[in-house]
C-alpha positions in Angstrom: 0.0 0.0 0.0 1.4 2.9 -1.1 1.8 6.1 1.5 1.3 8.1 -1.0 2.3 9.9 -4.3 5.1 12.1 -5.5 7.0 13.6 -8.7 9.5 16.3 -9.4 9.1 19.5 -8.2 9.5 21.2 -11.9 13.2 19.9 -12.7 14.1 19.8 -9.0 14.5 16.1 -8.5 15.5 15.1 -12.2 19.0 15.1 -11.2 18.2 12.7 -8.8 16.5 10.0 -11.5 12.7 11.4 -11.5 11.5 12.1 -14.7 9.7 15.1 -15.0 5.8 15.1 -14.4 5.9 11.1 -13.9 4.3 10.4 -10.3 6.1 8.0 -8.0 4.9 5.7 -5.0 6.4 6.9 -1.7 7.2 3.9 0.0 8.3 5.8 3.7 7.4 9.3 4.7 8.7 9.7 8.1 8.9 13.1 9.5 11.6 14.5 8.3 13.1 16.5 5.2 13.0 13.5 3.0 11.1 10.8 1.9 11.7 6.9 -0.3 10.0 6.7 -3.2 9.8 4.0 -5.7 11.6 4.7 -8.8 11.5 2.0 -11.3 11.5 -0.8 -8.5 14.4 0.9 -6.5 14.1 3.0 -3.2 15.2 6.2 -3.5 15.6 8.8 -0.8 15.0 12.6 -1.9 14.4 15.5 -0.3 10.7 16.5 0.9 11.6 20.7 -0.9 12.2 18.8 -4.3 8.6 17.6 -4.4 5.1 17.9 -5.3 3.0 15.1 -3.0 -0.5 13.8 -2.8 -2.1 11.4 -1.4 -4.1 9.7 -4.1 -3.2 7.7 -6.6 -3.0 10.0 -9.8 -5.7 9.7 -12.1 -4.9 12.4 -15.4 -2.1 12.8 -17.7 0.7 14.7 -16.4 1.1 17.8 -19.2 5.3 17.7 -19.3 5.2 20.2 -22.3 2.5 20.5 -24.7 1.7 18.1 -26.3 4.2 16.0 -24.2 1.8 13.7 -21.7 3.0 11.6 -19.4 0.9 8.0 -18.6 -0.4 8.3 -14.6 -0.7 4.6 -14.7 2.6 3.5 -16.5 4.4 7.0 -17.2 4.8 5.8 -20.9 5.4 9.5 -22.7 3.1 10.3 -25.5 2.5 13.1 -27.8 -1.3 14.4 -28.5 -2.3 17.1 -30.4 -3.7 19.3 -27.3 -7.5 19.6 -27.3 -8.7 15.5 -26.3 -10.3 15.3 -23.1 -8.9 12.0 -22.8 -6.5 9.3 -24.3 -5.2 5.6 -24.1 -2.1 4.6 -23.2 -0.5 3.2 -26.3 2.0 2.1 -23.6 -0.2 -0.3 -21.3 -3.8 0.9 -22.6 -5.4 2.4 -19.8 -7.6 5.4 -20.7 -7.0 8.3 -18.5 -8.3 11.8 -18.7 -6.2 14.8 -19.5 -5.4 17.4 -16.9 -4.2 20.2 -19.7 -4.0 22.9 -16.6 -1.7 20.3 -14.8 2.4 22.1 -15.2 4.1 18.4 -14.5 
């Protein structure tokens, strides 16, 4: 069960092996200045100021730069001509809506 959710804060935490406007699983959120997230099946510990965290699972594309989307459920990267309300994943083919006011 994941603690919650968390991606780059802008380009923040790219140095660090997040990819910008991809959402990762927190797998320990103590109380302190950093947390673990999951990247790609291995823990990584980053700094709480170098993110953007929710508690629910993301549900929209992540807009990285239009028309550059980014998969909530796989974080496949896709290009779409801005304007759908939605799109599949050609990546795992989940259908998930578009969140065009979303910065990544």
């Amino acid at each position: 069960m994941a603690e919650g959710w968390a991606r780059s804060r802008g380009n923040r935490a790219e140095t660090q092996g997040l990819r910008r406007g991809a959402w990762y699983r927190i797998v320990e959120n103590p109380n302190q200045d950093w947390v673990v997230l999951d990247v790609h099946h291995v823990e990584i510990r980053i700094p709480r100021s170098n993110l953007e965290i929710r508690t629910e699972t993301p549900a929209a594309w992540s807009v990285v730069r239009e028309p550059h989307l980014v998969c909530p459920g796989c974080h496949a990267r896709y290009v779409i001509a801005e304007g759908p309300r939605d799109a599949r994943c050609p990546e795992c083919g989940r259908s998930y809506p578009i969140d065009w006011k979303d910065p990544g």
